[in-house]
GUFITI-666670 format. One record per residue: z, x, y of N, C-alpha, C, CB in turn; residue in one letter. Coordinates in steps of 0.001 Angstrom, whole numbers, plus 500000, padded with zeros to 6 digits. Glycine has a CB too. Layout:
+--------+--------+--------+--------+--------+--------+--------+--------+--------+--------+--------+--------+------+
!    nc3 !    nc1 !    nc2 !   cac3 !   cac1 !   cac2 !    cc3 !    cc1 !    cc2 !   cbc3 !   cbc1 !   cbc2 ! resn !
+--------+--------+--------+--------+--------+--------+--------+--------+--------+--------+--------+--------+------+
!      Z !      X !      Y !      Z !      X !      Y !      Z !      X !      Y !      Z !      X !      Y !    A !
...
+--------+--------+--------+--------+--------+--------+--------+--------+--------+--------+--------+--------+------+
***
This chain:
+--------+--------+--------+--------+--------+--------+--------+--------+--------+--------+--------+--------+------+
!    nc3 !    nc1 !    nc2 !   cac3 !   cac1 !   cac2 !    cc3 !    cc1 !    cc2 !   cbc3 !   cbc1 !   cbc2 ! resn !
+--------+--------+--------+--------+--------+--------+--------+--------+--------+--------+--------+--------+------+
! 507078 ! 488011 ! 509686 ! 507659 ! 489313 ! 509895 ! 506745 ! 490356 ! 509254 ! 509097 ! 489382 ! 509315 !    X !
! 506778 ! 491807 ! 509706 ! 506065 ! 492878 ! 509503 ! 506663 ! 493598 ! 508675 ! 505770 ! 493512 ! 510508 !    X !
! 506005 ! 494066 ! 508087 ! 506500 ! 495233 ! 507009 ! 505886 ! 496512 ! 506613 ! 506580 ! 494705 ! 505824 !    X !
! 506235 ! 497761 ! 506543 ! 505747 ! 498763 ! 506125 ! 505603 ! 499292 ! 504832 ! 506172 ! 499378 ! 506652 !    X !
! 504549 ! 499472 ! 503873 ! 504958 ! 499822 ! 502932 ! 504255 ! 500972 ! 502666 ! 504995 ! 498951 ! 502123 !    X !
! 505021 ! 502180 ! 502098 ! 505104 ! 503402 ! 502045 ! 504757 ! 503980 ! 501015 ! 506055 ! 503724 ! 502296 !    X !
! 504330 ! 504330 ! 500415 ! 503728 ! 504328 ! 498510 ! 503613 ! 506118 ! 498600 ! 501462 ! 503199 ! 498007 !    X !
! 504220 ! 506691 ! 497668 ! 504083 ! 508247 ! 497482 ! 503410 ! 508003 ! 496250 ! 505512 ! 509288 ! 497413 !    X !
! 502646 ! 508877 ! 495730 ! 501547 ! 508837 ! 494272 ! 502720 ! 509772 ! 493664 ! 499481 ! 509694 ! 494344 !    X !
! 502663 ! 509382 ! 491790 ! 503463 ! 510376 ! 491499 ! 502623 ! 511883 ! 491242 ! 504264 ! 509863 ! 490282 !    X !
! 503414 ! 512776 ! 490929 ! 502562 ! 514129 ! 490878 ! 501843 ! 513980 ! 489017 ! 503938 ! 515882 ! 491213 !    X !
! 501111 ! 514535 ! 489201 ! 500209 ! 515355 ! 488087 ! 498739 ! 514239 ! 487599 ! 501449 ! 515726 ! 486428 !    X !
! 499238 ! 513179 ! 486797 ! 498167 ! 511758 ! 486726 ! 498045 ! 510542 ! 487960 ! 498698 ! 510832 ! 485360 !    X !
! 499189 ! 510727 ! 488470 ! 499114 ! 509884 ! 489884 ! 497891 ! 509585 ! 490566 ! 499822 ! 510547 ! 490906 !    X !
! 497116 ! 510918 ! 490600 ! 495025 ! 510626 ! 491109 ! 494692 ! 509578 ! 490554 ! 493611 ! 511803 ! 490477 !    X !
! 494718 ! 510220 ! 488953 ! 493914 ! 509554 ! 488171 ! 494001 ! 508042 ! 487959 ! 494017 ! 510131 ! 487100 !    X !
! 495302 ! 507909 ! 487997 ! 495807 ! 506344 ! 487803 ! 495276 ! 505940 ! 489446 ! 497925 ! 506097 ! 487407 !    X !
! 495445 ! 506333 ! 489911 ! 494814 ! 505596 ! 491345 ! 493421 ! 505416 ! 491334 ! 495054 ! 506441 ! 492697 !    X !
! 492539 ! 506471 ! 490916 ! 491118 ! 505828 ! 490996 ! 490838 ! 504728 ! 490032 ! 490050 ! 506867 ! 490756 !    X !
! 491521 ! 504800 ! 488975 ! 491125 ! 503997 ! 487630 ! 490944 ! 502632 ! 488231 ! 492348 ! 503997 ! 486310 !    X !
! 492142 ! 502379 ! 489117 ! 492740 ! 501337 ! 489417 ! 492424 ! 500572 ! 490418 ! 493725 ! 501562 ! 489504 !    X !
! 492087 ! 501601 ! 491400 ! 491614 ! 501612 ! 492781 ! 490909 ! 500358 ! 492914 ! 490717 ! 502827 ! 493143 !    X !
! 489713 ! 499870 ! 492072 ! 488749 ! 498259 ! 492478 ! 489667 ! 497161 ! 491892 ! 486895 ! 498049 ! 491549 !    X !
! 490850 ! 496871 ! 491288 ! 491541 ! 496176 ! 491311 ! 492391 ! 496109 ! 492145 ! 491810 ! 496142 ! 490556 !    X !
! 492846 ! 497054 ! 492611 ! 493624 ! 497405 ! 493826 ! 493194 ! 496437 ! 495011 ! 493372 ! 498969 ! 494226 !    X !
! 491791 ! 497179 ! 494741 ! 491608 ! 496158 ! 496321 ! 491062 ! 495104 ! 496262 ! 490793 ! 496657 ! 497461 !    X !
! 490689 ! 494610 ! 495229 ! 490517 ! 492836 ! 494793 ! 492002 ! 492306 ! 495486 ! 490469 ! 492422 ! 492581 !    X !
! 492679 ! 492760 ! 494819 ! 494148 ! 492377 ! 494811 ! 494246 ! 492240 ! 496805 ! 495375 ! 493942 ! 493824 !    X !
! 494082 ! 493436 ! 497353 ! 494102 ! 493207 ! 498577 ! 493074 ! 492069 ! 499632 ! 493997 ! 494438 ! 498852 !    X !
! 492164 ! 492068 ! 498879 ! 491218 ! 491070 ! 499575 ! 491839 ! 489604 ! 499510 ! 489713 ! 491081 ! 498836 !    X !
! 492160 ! 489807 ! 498141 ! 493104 ! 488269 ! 497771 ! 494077 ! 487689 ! 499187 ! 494509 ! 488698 ! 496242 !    X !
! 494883 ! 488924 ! 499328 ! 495924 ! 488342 ! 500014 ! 495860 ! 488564 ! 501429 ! 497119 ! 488777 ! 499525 !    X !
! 494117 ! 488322 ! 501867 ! 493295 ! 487754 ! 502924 ! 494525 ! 488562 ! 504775 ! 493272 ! 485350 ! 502504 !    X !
! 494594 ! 487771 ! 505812 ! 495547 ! 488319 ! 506536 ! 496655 ! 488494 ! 506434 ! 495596 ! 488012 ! 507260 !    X !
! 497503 ! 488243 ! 505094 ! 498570 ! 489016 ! 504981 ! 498437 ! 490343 ! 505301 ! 499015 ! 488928 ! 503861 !    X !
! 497476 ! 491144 ! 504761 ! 497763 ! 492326 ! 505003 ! 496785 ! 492810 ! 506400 ! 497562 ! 493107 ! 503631 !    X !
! 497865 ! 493623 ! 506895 ! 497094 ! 493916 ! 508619 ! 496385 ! 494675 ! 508526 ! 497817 ! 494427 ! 509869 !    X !
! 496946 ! 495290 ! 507958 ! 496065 ! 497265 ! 507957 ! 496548 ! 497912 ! 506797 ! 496638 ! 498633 ! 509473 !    X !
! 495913 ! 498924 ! 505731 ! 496125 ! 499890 ! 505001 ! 495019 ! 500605 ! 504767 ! 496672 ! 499553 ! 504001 !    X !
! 495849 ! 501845 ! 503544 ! 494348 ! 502894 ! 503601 ! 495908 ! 503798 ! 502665 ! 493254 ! 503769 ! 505883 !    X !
! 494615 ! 504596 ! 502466 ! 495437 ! 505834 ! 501795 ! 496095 ! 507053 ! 502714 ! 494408 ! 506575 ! 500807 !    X !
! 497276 ! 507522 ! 501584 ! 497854 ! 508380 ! 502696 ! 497207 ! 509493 ! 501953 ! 499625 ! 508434 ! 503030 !    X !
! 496659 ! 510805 ! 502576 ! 495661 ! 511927 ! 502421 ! 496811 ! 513171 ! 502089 ! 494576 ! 512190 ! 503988 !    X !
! 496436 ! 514027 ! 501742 ! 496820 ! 515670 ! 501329 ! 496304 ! 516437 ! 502300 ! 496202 ! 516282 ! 499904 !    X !
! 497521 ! 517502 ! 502847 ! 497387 ! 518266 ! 504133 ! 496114 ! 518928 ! 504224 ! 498454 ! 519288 ! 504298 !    X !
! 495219 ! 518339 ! 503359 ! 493760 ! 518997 ! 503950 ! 492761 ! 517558 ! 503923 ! 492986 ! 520516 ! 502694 !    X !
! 493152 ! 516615 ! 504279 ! 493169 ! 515262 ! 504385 ! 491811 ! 514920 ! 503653 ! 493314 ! 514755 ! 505915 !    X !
! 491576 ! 515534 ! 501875 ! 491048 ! 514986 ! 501476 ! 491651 ! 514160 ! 499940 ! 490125 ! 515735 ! 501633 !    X !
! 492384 ! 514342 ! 499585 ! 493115 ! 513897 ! 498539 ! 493785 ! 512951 ! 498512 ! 493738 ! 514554 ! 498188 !    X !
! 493994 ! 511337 ! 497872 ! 494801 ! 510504 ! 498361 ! 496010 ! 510995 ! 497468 ! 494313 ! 509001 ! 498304 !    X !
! 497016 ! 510924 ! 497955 ! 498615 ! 510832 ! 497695 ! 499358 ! 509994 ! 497711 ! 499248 ! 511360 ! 498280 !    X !
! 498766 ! 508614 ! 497943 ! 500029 ! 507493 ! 498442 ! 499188 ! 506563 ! 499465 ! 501598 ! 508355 ! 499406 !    X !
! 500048 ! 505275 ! 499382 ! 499216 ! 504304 ! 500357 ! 499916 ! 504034 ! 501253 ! 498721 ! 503065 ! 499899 !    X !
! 499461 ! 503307 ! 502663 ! 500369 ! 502800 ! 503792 ! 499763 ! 501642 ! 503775 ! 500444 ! 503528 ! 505235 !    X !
! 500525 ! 500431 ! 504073 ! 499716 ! 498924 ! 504205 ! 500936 ! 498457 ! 505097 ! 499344 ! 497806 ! 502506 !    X !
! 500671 ! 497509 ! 506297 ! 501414 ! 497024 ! 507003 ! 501168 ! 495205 ! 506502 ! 501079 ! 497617 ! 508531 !    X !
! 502111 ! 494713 ! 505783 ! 501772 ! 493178 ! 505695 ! 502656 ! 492012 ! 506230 ! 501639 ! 492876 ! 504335 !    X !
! 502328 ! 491170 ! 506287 ! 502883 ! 489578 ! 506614 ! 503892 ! 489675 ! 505286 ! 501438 ! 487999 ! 506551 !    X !
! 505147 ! 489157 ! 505941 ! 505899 ! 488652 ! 504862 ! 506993 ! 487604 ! 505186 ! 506489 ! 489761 ! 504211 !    X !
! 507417 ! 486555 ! 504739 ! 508784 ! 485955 ! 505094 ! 509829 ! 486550 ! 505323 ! 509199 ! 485258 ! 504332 !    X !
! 509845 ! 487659 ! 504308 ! 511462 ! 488324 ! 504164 ! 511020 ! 489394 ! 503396 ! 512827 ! 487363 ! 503318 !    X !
! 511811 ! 490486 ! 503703 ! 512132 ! 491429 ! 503055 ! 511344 ! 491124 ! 501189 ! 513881 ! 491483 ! 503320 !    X !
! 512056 ! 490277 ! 500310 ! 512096 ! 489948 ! 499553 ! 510364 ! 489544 ! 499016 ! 513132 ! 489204 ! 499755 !    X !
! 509765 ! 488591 ! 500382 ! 508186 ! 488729 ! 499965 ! 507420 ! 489930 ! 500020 ! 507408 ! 487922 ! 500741 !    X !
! 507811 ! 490980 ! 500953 ! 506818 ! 492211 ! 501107 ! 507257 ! 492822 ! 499617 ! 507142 ! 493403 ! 502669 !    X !
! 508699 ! 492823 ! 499068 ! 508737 ! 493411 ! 497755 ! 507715 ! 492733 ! 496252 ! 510344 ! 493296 ! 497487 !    X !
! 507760 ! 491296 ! 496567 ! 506474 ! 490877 ! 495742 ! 505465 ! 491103 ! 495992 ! 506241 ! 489845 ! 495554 !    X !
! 504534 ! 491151 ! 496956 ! 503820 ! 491912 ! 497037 ! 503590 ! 492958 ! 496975 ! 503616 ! 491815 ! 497449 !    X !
! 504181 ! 493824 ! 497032 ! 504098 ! 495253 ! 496183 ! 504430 ! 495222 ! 495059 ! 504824 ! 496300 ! 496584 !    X !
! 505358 ! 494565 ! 494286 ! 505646 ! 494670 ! 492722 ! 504304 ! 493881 ! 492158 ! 507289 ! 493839 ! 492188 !    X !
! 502957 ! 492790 ! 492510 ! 502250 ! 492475 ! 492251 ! 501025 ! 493315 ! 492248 ! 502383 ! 491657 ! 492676 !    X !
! 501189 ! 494578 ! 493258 ! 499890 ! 495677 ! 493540 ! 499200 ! 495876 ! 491912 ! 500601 ! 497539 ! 494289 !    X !
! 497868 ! 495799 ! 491679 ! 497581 ! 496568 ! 490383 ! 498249 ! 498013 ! 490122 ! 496083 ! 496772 ! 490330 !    X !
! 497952 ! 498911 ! 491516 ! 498917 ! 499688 ! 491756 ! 500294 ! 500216 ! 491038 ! 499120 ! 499247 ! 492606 !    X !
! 500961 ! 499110 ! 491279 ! 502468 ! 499158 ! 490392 ! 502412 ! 498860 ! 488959 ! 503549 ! 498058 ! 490923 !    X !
! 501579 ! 498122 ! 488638 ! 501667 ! 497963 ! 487484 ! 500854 ! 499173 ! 486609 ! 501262 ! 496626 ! 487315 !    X !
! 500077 ! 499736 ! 487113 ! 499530 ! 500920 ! 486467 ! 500409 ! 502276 ! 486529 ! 498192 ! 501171 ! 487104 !    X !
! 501675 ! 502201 ! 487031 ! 502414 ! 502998 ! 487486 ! 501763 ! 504256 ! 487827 ! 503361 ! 503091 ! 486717 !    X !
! 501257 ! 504204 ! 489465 ! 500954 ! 504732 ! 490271 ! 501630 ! 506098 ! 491232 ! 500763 ! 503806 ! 490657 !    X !
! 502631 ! 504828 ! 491145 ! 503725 ! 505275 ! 492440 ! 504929 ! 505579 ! 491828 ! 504084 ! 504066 ! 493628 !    X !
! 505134 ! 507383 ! 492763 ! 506793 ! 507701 ! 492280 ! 507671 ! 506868 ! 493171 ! 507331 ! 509442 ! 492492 !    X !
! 507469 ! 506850 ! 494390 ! 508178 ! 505732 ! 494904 ! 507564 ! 505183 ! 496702 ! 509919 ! 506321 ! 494850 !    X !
! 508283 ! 503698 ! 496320 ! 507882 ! 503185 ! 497481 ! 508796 ! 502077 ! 498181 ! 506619 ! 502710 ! 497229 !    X !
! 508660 ! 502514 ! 499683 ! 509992 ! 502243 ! 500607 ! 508985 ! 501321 ! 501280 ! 510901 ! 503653 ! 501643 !    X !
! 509818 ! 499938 ! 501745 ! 509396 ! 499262 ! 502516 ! 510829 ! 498721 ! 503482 ! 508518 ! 498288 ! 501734 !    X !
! 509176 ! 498780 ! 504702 ! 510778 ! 498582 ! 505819 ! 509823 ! 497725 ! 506841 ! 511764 ! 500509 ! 506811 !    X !
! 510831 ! 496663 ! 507731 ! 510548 ! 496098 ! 508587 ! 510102 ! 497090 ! 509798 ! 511522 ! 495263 ! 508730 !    X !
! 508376 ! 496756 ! 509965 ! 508080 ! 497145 ! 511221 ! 507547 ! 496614 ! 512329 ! 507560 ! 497853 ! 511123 !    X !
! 507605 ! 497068 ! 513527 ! 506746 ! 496064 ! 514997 ! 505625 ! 496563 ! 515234 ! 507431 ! 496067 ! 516610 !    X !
! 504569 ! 495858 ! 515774 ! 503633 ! 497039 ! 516102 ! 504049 ! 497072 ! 517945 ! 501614 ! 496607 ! 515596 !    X !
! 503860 ! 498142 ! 517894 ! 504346 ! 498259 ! 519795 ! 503005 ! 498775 ! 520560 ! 505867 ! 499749 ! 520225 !    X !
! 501473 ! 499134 ! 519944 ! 500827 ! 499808 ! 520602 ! 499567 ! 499681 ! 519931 ! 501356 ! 500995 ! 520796 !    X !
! 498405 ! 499950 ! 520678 ! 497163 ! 499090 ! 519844 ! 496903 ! 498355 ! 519065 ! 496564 ! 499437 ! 519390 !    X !
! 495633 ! 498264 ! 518145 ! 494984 ! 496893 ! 517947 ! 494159 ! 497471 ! 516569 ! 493894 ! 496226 ! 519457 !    X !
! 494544 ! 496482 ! 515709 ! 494291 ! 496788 ! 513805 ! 493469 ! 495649 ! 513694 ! 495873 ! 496682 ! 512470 !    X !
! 492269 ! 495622 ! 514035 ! 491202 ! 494806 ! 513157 ! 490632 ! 494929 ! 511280 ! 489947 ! 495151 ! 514021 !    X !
! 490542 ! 493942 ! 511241 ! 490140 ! 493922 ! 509541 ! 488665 ! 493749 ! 509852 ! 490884 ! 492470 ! 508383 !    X !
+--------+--------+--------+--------+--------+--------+--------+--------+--------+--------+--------+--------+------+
***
């Protein structure tokens, strides 16, 4: 099953904790090989600033896409003011890694 996960940065150190973090971040993502389909950062209305992440991953249940996000270096650097994950389909093109 598919999942969306939605990551808002919190305001003021939220950057900062994201770059710090950022090459563990994506160790962490390489790790968990095609689980994850697609992600990237979500940008600031002048689409240069990251604010938050989007990652679409493989999960059993509900319950695995939440370990995997409670495992993000991400979360543990407390990154994120908050983050919603929800079952999604893809209905329309094609997400190569």
């Amino acid at each position: 099953m598919l999942f969306a996960l939605i990551c808002r940065d919190k305001a003021g150190d939220g950057l900062a904790r994201r770059m710090a973090t950022r090459p563990a971040h994506l160790d962490y993502l390489a790790g968990l090989g095609a689980t994850v389909r697609c992600g990237g950062a979500l940008l600031d209305a002048e689409g240069k600033q990251p604010v938050g992440s989007l990652l679409i991953v493989e999960a059993p249940d509900l319950e695995g896409a939440r370990a995997i996000a409670a495992a993000d270096p991400y979360a543990h650097a407390d990154v994120f003011e908050s983050v919603e994950i929800v079952p999604w389909r893809q209905a329309a093109g094609s997400v190569t890694l």
